[in-house]
Phi, psi and omega in degrees: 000108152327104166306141167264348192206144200276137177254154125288155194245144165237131149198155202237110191233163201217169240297103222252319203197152186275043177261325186233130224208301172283349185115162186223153186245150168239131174238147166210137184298098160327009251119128191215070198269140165232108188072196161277015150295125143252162203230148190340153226243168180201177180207140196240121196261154191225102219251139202270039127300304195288337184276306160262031155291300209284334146305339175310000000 
């Protein structure tokens, strides 16, 4: 099945390393502007400890 429209991605893995203990979150950017440049795709690791600390 063909996308008609380019996505950004979430994904969520559980205890991958003893660095993340609780799970790590990956977010990646479909798309990446600077201004009207685009520019290389990137990515944000989240560690769900801090998403639920910040969650309390």
């Amino acid at each position: 099945m063909a996308l008609k429209r380019p996505m950004d991605w979430i994904s969520f893995g559980d205890s991958l390393s003893p660095l993340y203990p609780r799970g790590l979150l990956v977010v990646q950017d479909g798309f990446n502007y600077e201004g009207p440049e685009m520019v290389p795709q990137n990515f944000k690791l989240i560690s769900a400890q801090k998403m639920v600390d910040v969650l309390k």
